[in-house]
N, C-alpha and C positions, 0 to 999 in steps of 0.2 A: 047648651049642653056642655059637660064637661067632659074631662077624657080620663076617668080612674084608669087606673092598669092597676088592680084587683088582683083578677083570674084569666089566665091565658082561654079558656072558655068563653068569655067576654069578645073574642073577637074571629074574624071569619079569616080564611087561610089568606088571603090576598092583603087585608092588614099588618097580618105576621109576617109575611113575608116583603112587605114594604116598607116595617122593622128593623127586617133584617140588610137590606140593601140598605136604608139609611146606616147603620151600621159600618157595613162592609167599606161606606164613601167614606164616612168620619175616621174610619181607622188608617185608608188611606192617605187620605188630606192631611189627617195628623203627621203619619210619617214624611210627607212631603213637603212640611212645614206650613200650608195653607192652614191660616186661621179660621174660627168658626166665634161670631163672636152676637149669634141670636138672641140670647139670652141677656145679656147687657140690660142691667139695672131690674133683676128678677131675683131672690131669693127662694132658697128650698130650707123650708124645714125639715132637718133629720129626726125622728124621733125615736130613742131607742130605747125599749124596754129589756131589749137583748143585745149584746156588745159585739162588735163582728170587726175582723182586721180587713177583707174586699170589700162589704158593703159601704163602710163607713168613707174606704180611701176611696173608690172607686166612684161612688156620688160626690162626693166632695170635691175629688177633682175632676171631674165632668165636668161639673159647674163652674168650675173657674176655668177650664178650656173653653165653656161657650160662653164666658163673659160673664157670667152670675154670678150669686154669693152664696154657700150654703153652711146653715146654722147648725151646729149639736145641739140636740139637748134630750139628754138624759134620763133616766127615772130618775134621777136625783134632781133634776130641775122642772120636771114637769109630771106631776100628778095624773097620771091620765085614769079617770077612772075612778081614784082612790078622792084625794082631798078634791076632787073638782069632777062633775061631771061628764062624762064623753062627749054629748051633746054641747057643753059648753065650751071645753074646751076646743070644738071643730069649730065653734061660730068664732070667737077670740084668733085663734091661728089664723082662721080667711080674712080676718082682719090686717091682718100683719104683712102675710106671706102670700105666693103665687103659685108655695105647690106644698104636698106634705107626702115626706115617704118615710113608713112607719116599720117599724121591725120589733114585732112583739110575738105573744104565745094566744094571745086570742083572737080565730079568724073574727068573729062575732065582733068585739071590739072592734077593729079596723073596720067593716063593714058599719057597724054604726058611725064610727068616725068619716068615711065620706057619705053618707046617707046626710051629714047634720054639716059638712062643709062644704062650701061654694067654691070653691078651691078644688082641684085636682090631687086626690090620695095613690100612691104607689104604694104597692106590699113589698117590701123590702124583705121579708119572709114571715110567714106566721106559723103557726101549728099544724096547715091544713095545707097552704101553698108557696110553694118558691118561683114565681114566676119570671124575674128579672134574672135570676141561673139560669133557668133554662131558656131565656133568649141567647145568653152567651155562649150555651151549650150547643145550640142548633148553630148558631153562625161558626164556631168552632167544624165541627159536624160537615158544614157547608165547604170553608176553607179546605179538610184534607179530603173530602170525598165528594165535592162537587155536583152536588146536589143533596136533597132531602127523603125524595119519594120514592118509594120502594126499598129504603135501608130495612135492616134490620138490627132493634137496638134493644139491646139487654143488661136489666137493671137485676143487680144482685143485690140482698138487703133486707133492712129494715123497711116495712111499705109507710114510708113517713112522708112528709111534703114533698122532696124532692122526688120520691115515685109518684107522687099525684100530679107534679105538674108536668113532669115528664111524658106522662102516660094521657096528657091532657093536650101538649105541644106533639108527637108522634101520631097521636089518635087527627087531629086539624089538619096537620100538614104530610098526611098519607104515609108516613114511617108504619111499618112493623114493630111493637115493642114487646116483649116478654119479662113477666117480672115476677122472681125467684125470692120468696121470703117463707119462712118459720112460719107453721101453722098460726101461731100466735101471734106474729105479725104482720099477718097481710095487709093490704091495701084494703083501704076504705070500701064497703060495697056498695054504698052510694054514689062514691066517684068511679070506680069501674060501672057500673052500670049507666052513667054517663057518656062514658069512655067508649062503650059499646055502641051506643048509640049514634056519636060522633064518629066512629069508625064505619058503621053500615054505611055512611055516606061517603067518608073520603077512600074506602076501599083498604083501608090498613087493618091488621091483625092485630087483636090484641091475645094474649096467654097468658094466664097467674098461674102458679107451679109454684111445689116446695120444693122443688130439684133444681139447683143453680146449673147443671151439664143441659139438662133442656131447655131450658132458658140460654142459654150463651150460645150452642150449637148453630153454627153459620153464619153468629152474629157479626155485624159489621160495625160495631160500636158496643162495646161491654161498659158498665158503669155502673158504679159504688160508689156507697158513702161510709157515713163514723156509724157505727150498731147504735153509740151511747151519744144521744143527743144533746144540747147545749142544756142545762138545765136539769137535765135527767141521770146526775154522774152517781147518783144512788142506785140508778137499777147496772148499775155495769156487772157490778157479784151474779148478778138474776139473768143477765143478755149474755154475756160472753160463751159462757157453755152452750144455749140453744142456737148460738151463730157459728158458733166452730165450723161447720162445714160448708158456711156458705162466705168462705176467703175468696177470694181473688186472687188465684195464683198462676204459675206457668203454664201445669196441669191445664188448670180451667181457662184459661186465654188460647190455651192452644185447641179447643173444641170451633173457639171462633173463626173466621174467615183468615186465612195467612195475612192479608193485610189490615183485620180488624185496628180500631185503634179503642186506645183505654182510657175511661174518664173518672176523674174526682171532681167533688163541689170545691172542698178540701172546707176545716181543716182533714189531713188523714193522719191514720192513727198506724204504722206500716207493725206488721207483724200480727193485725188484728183482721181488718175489712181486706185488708191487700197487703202481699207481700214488699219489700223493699225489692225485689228483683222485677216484678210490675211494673210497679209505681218508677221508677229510675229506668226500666227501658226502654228500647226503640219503640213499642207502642207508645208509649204513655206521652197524652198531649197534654199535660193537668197544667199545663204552666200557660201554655198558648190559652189554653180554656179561664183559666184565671184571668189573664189580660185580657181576654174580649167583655167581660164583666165594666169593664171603663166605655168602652164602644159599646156597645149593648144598651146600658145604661143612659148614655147621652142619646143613641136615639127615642128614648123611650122618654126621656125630660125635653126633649124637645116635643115629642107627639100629644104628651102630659099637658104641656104650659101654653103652645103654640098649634098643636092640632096639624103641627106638620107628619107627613108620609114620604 
């Protein structure tokens, strides 16, 4: 059996959360100078149909913190899909490689792609889910509020991946989440109805709302993303007006808990999803959240290649 990391859905709380302590050790260890060097003589192929400045460093040097080697390669170097088949391109790569983390726009694509490799696939983000952010986000999470269960965390926004996978990691590991979008963009009702159901068990709350003040109201973690997604800088004329009201500003942070803290994927865009007095405050952990994406990441190439917990 292999060990994709897909969908955060894929896995029961006590994996996530032995995720996450791998994590928490590696990031330690790092700073204490203990090496980690399991990986030795394993490569990762990158595959990027989408360009990203965390994903890319963040895997990369993972990899060569745990001793291994990790490859770019580009839509300009590899066809997926288009001059070469999916299917074939999965059997060729598990020829080569020992792990594949892809970052494209089609969930489907990825999903055929480990379906047809023997090799272990991570979603580096797709259209539908962000699941190695919101490992970093939860350990983040973890770090200034000292546990998971019973928060409550509110997402303002566009209902894009990072609301799915969010609403998918809070729904497993008993978080409260509420999530504030535009008639027109809400979250998938297939994944909330997932969501729901995943929640009747772990006893968490879930709430979709076009009102970002109800959504954020006693929250203990507020978080946003870009309205205008990588790819999608044609609709910004069309999204900016229907999002106007749903910033992330003073106003609106201060509905949250006195010590709520504020998150981004990033990149962010300030004077749009959130303001520059936000995003640069005492809440704001975007930076810490951004470095755990390295920690995060290696324990999930280790769990990937090695089937460690």
């Amino acid at each position: 059996m292999k060990n994709d990391f897909i969908s955060l859905t894929d896995f029961d709380a006590p994996t996530l959360l032995g995720l996450l302590d791998n994590a928490d050790q590696l990031k330690a260890d790092l700073k204490k100078g203990v090496p980690h060097k399991e990986l030795a003589g394993r490569t990762l192929g990158m595959v990027f149909a989408k360009s990203s400045t965390r994903t890319r460093v963040s895997f990369e040097v993972g990899m060569y913190q745990l001793g291994g080697h990790a490859l770019f390669l580009s839509s300009n170097e590899i066809q997926l899909g288009r001059g070469e088949t999916i299917s074939d391109t999965a059997r060729v790569l598990s020829r080569y490689l020992d792990a594949i983390m892809i970052r494209n726009d089609s969930h489907a694509d990825m999903v055929e792609l480990a379906h047809h490799s023997s090799i272990p696939v991570i979603n580096g983000l797709s259209e539908r889910f962000h699941p190695c952010q919101v490992m970093a986000d939860l350990q983040t999470i973890r770090e200034h509020k000292g546990g998971l269960k019973g928060l409550k965390l509110a997402y303002v926004g566009d209902g894009n991946n990072m609301a799915h996978s969010l609403m998918n990691g809070c729904a497993i590991l008993g978080m409260d989440i509420a999530v504030a979008s535009p008639a027109e963009y809400q979250v998938d009702p297939v994944v909330s109805r997932q969501v729901r159901e995943i929640a009747a068990h772990s006893g968490s709350g879930l709430v979709i709302t076009e009102d970002p003040r109800e959504a954020v109201s006693g929250a203990d973690v507020v978080y946003t993303d870009t309205w205008v997604s990588m790819g999608q800088e044609e609709l910004k004329r069309a999204k900016v007006p229907v999002f106007k009201n749903f910033q992330v500003n003073q106003d609106l942070m201060n509905l949250a808990r006195k010590d709520a803290i504020f998150m981004h994927c990033l990149p962010a865009y300030r004077g749009y999803e959130v303001t520059e007095e936000v995003f640069e405050g005492p809440q704001s952990v975007v930076f810490d959240e951004a470095e755990n994406r390295l920690h995060a990441q290696k324990a999930i190439l280790l769990y990937a290649i090695l089937g460690s917990l």
